[in-house]
C-alpha positions as CSV (number, residue, x, y, z in Angstrom):
1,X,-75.3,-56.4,-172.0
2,X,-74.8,-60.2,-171.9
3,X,-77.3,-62.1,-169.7
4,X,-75.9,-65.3,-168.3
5,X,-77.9,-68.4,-168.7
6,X,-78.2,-71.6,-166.7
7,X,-76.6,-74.9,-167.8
8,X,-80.0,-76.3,-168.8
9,X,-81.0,-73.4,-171.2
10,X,-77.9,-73.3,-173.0
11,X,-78.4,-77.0,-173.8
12,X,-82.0,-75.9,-175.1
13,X,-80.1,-72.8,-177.0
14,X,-77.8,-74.6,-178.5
15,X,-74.9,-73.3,-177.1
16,X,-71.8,-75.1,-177.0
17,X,-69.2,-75.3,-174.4
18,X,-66.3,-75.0,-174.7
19,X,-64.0,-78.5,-174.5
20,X,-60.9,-77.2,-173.8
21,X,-61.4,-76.0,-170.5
22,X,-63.0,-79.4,-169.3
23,X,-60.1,-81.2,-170.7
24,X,-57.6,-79.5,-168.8
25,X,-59.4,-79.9,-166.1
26,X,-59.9,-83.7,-166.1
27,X,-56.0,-84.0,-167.4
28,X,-54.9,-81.8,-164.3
29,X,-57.0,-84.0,-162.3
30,X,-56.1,-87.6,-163.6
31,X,-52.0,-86.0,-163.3
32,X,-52.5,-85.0,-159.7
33,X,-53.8,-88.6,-158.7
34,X,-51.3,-90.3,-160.5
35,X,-48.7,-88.1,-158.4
36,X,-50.5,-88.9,-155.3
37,X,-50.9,-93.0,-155.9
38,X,-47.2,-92.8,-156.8
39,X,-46.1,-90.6,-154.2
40,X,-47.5,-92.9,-151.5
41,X,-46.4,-96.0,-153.5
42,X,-42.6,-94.7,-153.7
43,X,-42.1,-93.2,-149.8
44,X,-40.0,-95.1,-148.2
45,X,-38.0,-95.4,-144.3
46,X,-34.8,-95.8,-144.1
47,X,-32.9,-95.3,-140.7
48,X,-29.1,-95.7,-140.0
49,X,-28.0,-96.8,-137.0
50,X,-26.1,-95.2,-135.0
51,X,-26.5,-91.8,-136.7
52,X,-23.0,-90.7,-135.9
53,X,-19.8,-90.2,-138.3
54,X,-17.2,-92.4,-136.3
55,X,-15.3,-94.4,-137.9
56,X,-14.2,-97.9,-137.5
57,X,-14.1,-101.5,-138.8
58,X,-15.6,-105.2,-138.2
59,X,-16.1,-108.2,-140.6
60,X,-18.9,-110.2,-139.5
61,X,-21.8,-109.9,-141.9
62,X,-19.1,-110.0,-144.9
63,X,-16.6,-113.0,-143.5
64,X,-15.7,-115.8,-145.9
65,X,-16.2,-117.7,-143.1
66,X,-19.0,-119.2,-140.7
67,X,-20.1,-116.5,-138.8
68,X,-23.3,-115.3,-135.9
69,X,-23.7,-111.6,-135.8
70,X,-26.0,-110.2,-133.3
71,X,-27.0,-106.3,-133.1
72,X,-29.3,-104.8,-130.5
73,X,-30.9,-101.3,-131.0
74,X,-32.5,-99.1,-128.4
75,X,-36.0,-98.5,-129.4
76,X,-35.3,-94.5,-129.4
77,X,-33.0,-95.4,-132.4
78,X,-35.8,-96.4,-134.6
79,X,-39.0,-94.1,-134.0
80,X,-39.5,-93.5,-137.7
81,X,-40.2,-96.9,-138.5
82,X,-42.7,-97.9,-136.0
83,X,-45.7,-99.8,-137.5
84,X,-43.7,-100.1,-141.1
85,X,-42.6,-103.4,-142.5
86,X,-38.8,-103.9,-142.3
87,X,-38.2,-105.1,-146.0
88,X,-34.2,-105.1,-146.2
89,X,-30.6,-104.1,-144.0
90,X,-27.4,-102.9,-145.7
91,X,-24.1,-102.6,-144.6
92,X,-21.4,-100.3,-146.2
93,X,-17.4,-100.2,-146.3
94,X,-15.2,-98.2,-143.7
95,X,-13.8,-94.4,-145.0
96,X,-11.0,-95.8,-145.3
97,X,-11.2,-98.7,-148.1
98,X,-9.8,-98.1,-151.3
99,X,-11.8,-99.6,-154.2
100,X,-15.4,-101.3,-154.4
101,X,-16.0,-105.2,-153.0
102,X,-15.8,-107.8,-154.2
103,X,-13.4,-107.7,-156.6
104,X,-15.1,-110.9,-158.2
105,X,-18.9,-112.0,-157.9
106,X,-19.7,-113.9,-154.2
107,X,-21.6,-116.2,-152.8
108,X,-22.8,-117.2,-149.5
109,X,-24.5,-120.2,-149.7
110,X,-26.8,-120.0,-147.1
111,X,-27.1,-115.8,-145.7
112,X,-29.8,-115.9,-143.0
113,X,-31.2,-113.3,-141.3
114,X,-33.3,-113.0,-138.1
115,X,-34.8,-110.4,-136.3
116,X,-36.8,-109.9,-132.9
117,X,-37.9,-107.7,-129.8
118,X,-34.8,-107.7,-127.7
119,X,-33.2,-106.4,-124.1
120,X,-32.2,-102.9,-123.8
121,X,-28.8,-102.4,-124.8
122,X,-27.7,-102.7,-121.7
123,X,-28.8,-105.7,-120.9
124,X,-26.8,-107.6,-123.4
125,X,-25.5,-110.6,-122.5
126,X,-22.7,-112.7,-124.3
127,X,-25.6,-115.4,-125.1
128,X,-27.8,-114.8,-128.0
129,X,-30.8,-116.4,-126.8
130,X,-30.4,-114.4,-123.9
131,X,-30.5,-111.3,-125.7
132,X,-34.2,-112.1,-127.7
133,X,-37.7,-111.3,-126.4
134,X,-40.4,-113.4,-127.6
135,X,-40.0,-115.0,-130.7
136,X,-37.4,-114.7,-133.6
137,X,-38.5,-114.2,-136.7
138,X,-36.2,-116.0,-140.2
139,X,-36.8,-112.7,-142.5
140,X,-34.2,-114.1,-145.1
141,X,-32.3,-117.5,-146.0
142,X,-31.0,-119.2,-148.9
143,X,-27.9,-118.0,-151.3
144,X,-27.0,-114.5,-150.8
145,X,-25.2,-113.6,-154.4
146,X,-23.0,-110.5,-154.1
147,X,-21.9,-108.6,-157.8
148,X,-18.5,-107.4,-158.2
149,X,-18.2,-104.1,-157.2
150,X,-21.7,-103.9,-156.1
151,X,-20.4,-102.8,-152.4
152,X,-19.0,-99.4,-152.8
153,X,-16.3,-97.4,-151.6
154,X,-17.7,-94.0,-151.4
155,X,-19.3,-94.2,-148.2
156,X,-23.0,-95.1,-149.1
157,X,-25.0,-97.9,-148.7
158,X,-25.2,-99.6,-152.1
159,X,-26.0,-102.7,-151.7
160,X,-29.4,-104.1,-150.4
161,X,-29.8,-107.7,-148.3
162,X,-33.5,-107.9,-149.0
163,X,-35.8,-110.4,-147.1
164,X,-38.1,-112.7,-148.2
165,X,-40.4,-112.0,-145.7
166,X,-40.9,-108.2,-144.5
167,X,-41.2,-107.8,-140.8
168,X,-43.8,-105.7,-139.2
169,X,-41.6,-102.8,-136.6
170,X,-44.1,-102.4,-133.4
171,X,-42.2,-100.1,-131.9
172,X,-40.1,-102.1,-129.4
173,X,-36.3,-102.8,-129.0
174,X,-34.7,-104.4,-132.1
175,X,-32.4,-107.6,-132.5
176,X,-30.8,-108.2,-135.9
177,X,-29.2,-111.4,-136.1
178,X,-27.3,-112.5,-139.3
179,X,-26.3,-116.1,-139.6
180,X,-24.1,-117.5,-142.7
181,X,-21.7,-120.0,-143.9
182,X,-19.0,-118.1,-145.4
183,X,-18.4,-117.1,-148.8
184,X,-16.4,-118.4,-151.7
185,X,-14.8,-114.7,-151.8
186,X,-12.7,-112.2,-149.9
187,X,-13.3,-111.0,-146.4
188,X,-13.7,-107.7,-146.1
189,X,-14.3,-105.3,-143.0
190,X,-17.5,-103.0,-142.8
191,X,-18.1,-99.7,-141.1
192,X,-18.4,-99.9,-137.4
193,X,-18.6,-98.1,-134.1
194,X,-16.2,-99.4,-131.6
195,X,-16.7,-100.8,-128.4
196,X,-16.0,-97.4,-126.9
197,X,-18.4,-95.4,-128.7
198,X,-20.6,-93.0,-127.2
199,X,-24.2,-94.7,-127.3
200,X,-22.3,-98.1,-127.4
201,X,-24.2,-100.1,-124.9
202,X,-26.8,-98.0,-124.1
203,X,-28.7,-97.2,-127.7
204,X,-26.7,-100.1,-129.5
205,X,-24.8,-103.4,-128.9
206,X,-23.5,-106.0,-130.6
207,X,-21.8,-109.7,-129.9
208,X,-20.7,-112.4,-132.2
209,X,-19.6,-115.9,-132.8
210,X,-17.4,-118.5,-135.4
211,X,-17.2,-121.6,-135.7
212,X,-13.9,-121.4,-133.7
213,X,-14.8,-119.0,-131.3
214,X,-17.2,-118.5,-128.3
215,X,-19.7,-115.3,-128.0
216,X,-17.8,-112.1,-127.9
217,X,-18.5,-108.3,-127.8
218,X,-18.1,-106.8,-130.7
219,X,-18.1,-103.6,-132.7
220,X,-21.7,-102.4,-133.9
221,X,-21.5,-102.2,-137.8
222,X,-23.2,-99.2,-138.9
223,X,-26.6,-100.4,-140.7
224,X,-29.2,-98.8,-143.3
225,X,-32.7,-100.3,-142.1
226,X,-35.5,-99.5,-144.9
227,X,-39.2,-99.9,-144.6
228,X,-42.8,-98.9,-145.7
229,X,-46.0,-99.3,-144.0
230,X,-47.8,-101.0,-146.2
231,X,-46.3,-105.1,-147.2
232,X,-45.3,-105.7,-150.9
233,X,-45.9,-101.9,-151.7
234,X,-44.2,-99.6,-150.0
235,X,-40.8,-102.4,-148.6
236,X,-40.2,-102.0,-152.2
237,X,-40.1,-99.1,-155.2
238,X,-42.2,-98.9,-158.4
239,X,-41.0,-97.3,-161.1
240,X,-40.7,-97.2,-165.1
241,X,-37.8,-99.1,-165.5
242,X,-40.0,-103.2,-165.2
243,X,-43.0,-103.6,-167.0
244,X,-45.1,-107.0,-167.1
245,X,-47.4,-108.3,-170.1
246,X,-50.6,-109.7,-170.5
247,X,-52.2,-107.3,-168.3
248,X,-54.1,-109.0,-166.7
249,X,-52.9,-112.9,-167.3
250,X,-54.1,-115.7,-167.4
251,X,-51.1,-118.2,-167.7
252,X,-47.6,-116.9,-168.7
253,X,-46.6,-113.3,-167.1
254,X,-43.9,-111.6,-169.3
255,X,-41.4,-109.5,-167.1
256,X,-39.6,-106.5,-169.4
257,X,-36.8,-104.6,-167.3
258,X,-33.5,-102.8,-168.1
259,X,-32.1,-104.4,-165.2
260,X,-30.5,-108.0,-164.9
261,X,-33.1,-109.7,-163.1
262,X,-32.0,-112.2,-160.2
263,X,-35.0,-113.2,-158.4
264,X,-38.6,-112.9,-158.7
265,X,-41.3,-112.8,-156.1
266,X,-45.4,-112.7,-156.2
267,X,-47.2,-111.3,-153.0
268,X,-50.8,-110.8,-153.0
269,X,-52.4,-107.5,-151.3
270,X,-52.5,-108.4,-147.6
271,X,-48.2,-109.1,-147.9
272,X,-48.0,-112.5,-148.1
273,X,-45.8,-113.9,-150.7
274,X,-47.2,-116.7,-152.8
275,X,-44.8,-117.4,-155.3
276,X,-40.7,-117.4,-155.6
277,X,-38.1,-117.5,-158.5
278,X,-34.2,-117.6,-159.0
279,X,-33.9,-116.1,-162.6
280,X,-30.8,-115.7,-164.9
281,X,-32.8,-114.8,-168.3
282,X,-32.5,-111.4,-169.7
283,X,-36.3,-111.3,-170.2
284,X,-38.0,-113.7,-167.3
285,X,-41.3,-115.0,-167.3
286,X,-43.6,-116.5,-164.8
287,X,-46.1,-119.0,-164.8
288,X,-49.3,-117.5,-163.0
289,X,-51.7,-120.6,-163.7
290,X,-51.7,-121.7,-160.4
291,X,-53.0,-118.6,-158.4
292,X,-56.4,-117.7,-157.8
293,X,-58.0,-114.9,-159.6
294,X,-56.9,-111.1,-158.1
295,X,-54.7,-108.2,-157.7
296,X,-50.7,-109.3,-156.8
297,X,-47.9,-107.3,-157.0
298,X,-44.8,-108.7,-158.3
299,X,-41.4,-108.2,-157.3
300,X,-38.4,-107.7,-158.8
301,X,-34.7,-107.7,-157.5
302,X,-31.6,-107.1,-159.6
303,X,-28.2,-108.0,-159.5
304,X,-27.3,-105.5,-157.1
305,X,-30.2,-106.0,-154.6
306,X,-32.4,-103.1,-155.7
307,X,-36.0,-104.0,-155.8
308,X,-38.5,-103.1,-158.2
309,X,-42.8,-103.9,-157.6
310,X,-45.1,-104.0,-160.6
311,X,-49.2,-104.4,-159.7
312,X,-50.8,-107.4,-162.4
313,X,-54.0,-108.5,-162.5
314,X,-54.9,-112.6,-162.2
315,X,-57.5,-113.2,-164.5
């Protein structure tokens, strides 16, 4: 007959226990809240609009010339991102193309993006001030580089246009309005719903501009919208493919990744980027001096738009 004896006498006995048991424990324990942390770190939104399979073609957002491109989305299009920050848009190309765009690298030299509350659908007039409530907001300029190939054929989105700044989605009518300077490539069409399109002008609209050409109707291209609800951490992925070193820094911040690093941006925890980069070296690095002591999260984008985020610590 054993006789079981409370934790405080088997210290005084002597008795050991086990380690094993405890061990497993606290592993299966530290494992379940790195899942969790990572879990909520990697969810991410993404809406396409409109959520139909018709096919058809325009070439605004991809013209190698100067063009305005306005798109308005019905609220009810976008209830899964209400109260997440919009961090990037992509476009892809129609069913029908036959290889990958570019066929060379492109640039636009200035890609601008802008997005707003806006009318309902069908409301839209052919004036884009018209078409905006409240206040736009710039969510992207500069250079937009495109890769070679980086625009697939296959019918997915694969390339990102990621902002510099991610917009906070309350829940209200959308505008997205893209603004650029031509590119020194190729026009080529994207995936669109026509004008006759069932939802066309009710749950989504769309007008446009040249430089030779007054506002006009247009097709709506069909648009991957990706968010998080949480700035810096969520509008972007972390994973195991970018690591940074010293950890924490005091001066230089050394960025390891197995991807060809374009640009490089710091935000600090309550979103707001404090630091920006162009980058063309296989291993970057980034002089942290200048910020105040803290938590940041850096971000890293690659040659074909896909974002990475790494936490470092400011010492």
């Amino acid at each position: 007959m054993s006789t079981k004896l409370p934790f405080s006498d088997l210290k005084k006995s002597g008795y050991q226990l086990p380690f094993y048991p405890f061990r497993k424990i606290a592993f299966h324990a530290l494992a379940l809240s790195m899942m969790l942390m990572f879990s909520s770190v990697k969810s991410q939104t993404t809406v396409t609009v409109p959520n139909l399979t018709v096919a058809g073609a325009f070439t605004g957002p991809f013209a190698n010339s100067a063009r305005t491109y306005q798109m308005i989305i019905d609220d009810s299009q976008l209830t899964a991102l209400s109260g997440q920050y919009i961090s990037s848009i992509s476009f892809r190309l129609p069913t029908s193309a036959t290889a990958a765009w570019p066929v060379s690298d492109t640039t636009f030299p200035d890609y601008q993006v802008y997005l707003s509350d806006g009318v309902d659908p069908v409301n839209r007039q052919l004036n884009f001030a018209a078409n905006v409530v409240g206040t736009q907001t710039q969510v992207r300029s500069g250079s937009l580089s495109i890769p070679a190939g980086s625009v697939s054929n296959n019918g997915s989105f694969t390339f990102n246009i990621n902002f510099n700044t991610p917009y906070l989605y309350t829940g209200t009518n959308l505008v997205i309005e893209v603004r650029h300077t031509g590119s020194n490539g190729i026009t080529t069409s994207i995936d669109a719903a026509g004008t006759s399109t069932s939802g066309y002008a009710s749950l989504f609209t769309a007008c446009w501009s040249s430089s030779t050409t007054s506002v006009l109707q247009g097709n709506f291209s069909y648009v991957k919208i990706s968010s998080g609800s949480s700035l810096g951490v969520k509008s972007v992925e972390i994973d195991g493919s970018t690591t940074v070193y010293p950890n924490p820094v005091k001066d230089q911040l050394f960025v390891k990744s197995a991807n060809d690093i374009v640009e490089l941006n710091i935000f600090n925890l309550v979103g707001q980027k404090v630091y920006s980069q162009k980058n063309s070296a296989r291993n970057p690095q980034v002089n942290v001096s200048g910020l105040a002591k803290g938590n940041y999260i850096l971000q890293t984008i690659d040659k074909t738009g896909s974002s990475t985020s790494t936490k470092f610590i400011k010492e």
